[in-house]
C-alpha positions in Angstrom: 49.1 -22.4 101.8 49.3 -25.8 101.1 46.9 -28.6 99.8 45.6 -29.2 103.5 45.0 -25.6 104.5 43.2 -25.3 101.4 40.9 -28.5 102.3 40.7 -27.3 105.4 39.1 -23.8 104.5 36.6 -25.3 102.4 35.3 -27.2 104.5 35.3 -24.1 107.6 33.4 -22.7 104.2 31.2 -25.8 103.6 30.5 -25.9 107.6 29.8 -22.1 108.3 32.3 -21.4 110.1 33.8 -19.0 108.0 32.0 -16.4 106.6 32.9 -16.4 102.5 34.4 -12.8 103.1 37.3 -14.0 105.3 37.9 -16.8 103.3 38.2 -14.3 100.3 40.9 -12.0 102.6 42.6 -15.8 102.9 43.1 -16.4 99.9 43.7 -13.1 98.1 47.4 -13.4 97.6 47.4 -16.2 95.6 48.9 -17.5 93.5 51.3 -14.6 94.1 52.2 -11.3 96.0 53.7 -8.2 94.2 56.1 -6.4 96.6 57.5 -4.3 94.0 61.1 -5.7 93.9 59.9 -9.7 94.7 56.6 -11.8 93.6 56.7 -14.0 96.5 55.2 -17.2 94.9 52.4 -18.3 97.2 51.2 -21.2 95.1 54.2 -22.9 95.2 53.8 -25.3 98.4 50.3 -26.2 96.3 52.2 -27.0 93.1 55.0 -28.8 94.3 54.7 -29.8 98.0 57.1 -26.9 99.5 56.9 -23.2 100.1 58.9 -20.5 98.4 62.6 -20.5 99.4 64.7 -17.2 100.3 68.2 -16.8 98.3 69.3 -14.4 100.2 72.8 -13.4 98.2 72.1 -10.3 96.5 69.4 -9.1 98.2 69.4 -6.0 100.7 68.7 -6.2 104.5 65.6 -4.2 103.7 64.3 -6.4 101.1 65.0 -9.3 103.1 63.1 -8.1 105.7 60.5 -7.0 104.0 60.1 -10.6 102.3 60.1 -12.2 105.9 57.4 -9.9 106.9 55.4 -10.9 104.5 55.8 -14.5 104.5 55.1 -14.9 108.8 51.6 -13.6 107.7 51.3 -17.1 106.3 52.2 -19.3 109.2 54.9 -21.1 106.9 58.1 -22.4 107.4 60.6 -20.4 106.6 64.1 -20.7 104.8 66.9 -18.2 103.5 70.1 -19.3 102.3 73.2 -17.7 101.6 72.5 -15.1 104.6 75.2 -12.8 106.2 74.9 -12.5 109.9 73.5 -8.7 109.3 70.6 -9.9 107.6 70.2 -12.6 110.0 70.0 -9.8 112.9 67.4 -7.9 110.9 65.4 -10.3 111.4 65.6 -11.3 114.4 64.3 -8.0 115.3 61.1 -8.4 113.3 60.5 -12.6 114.4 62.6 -13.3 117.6 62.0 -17.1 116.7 64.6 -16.5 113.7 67.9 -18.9 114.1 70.9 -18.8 112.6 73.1 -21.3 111.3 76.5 -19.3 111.2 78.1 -21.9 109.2 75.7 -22.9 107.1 74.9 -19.5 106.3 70.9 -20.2 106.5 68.3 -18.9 108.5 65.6 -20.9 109.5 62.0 -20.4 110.8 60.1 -22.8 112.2 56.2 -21.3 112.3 54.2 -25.1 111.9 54.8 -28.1 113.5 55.4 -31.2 111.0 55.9 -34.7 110.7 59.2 -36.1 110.5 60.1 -38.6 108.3 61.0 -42.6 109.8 63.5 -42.7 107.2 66.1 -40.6 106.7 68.9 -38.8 105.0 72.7 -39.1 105.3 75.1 -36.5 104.5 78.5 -37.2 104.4 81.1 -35.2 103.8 85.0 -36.1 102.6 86.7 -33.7 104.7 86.0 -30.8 107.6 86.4 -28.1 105.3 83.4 -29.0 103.2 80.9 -28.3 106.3 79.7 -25.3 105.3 78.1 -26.3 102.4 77.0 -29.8 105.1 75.4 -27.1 107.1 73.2 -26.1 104.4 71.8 -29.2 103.2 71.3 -29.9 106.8 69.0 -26.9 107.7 67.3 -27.6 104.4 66.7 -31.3 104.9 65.2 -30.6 108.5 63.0 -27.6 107.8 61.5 -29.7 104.9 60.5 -32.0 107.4 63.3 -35.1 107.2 65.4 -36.8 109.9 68.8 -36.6 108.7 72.5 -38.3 110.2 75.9 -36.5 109.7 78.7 -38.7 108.5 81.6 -36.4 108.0 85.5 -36.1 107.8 85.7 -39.6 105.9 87.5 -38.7 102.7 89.4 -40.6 100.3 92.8 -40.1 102.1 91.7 -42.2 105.0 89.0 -44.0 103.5 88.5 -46.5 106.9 87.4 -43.7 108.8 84.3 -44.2 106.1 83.9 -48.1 106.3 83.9 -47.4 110.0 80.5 -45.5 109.2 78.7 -47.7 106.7 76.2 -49.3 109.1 74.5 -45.5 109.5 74.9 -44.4 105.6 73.2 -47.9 104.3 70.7 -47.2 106.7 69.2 -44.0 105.0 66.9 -43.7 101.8 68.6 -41.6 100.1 72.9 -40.0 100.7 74.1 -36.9 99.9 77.9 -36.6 99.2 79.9 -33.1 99.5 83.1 -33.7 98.6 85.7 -30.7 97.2 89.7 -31.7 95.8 89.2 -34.0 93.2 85.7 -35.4 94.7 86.8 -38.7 94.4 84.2 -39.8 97.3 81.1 -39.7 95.3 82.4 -42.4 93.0 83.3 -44.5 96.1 80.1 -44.2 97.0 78.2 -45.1 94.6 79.8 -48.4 94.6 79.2 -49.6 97.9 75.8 -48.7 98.5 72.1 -49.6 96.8 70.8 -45.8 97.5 70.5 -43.0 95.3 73.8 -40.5 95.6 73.8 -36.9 95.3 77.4 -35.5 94.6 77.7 -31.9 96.0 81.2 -30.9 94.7 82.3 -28.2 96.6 85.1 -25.2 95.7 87.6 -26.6 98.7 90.8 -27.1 97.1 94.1 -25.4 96.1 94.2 -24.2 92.7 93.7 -26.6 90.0 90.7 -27.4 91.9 89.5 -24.4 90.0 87.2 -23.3 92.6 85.3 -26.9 92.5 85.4 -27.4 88.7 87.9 -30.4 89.1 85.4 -32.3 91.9 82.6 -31.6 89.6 84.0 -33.3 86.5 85.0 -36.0 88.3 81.4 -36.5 89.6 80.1 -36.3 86.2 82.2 -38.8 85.2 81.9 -40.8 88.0 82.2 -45.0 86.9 80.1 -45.4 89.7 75.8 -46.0 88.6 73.4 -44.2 90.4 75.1 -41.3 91.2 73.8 -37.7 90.4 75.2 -34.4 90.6 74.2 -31.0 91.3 76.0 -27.6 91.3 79.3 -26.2 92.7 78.7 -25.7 96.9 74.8 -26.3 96.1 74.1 -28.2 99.5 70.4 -26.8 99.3 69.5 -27.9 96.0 70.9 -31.4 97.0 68.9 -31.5 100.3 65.5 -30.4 98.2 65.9 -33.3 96.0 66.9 -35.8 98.6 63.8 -34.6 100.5 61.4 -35.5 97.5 63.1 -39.0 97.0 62.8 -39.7 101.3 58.9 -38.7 100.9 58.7 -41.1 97.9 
C-alpha cells in the first residue's frame, strides 16, 4: 500500500463504504508479512515512495514464487532482479502478465497503472557489452514510473559517436553512465553536462580490469564534479536513485 491507498481507505471508512472489518483484513499485513524464509516489507512504498524490490540471486524457484504470490495480493508493481529464465518461467505459470527481460536479467510486473514522468532519464552506456547491466536500470527506471532514452555504444575509443548524442543526454534530469575497461566515460561526462551523473562501472574488461575494480576507481576518482558512483554492475541501484532525483 502506498500513501494514497491508505487515504483512500479511510475515507471508504469515513464514508461507509467499507465496513471497519474489511478494512482491518486490508490492512493486516502491515507493516510486514512473515513467510517463514522472507518478511516481505509491506510498509516500504509508505516510508519511502516504492514497494519492496525482489533480488532474486540466491533465492530458490519455490521461494520466489512463493514471494510473487504473495505480493499480486497487493495489486503492486512488481520487480525481481538478477532472475534466471527458470525462475522467470515459474512465474509465469502463477501470473501470465510476468515479462522477461532476458538480458537484463529482470522480471517485471506491471499490476497498476502510473504516471509517467515529463522529464526523463538517460542511460548511456560506453560500449555494447555493458547492456546487460543497461537492461537493468532500464526495467527499473520504467517500472518506477520514469520515461527513460538509451544512448549506447558511445565509448571513449570513438568518443564522436557520443557528441553526435548530446542534444538527447542534456535533455534529461538526471544521466546514468555504465561504463566497464577503465570507465573513462563517466569523467567525460561529468564535464560536459550540468545534470547529476551516476557512474555504473561494470565488470567488462580483460583482466586487469579486475572484474570492474579498475572502472570503479577511476570513477571515484573521477576530476569531473557532480559525478556519483554506485556498485560493480549495480544498474538497479543507479536507476532507484535516478528515479528519486527525476521525481524531485
Amino acid at each position: 500500500m502506498n500513501k494514497i491507498d491508505i487515504r483512500k481507505l479511510l475515507e471508504s471508512i469515513k464514508n461507509n463504504e467499507i465496513a471497519v472489518e474489511d478494512a482491518m483484513q486490508v490492512i493486516e499485513d502491515l507493516p510486514f508479512k512473515d513467510l517463514g524464509f522472507a518478511m516481505i516489507d509491506n510498509h516500504r512504498e509508505i516510508r519511502v515512495g516504492y514497494p519492496e524490490v525482489i533480488y532474486s540471486e540466491g533465492k530458490t524457484v519455490e521461494q520466489m514464487t512463493e514471494i510473487v504470490k504473495f505480493m499480486l495480493t497487493k495489486d503492486n508493481n512488481i520487480l525481481a532482479t538478477r532472475a534466471s529464465e527458470e525462475k522467470y518461467n515459474a512465474v509465469k505459470e502463477i501470473c501470465k502478465e510476468a515479462r522477461y527481460n532476458k538480458l537484463g536479467r529482470t522480471i517485471t510486473i506491471q499490476k497498476k497503472e502510473q504516471v509517467v514522468t515529463d522529464s526523463y532519464i538517460a542511460i548511456v552506456s560506453a560500449g555494447t557489452s555493458d547492456l546487460p547491466v543497461v537492461e537493468e536500470a532500464v526495467e527499473t527506471a520504467r517500472i518506477l514510473g520514469n520515461r527513460v532514452e538509451k544512448v549506447v555504444d558511445v565509448g571513449v575509443a570513438g568518443i564522436h559517436r557520443l557528441f553526435a548524442k548530446m542534444d538527447i543526454i542534456r535533455g534529461a534530469k538526471v544521466i546514468i553512465v555504465v561504463a566497464g575497461m577503465e570507465g573513462a566515460l563517466a569523467s567525460v561526462m561529468g564535464g560536459l553536462v550540468d545534470k547529476p551523473v551516476i557512474a555504473v562501472p561494470t565488470s567488462v574488461g580483460y583482466g586487469a580490469n579486475f572484474g570492474g575494480i579498475s572502472a570503479l576507481l577511476s570513477m571515484l576518482n573521477s576530476c569531473a564534479s557532480g559525478v556519483s558512483v554506485v556498485n560493480i554492475d549495480n544498474g538497479f541501484g543507479a536507476a532507484y536513485t535516478a528515479s528519486i532525483i527525476n521525481k524531485l
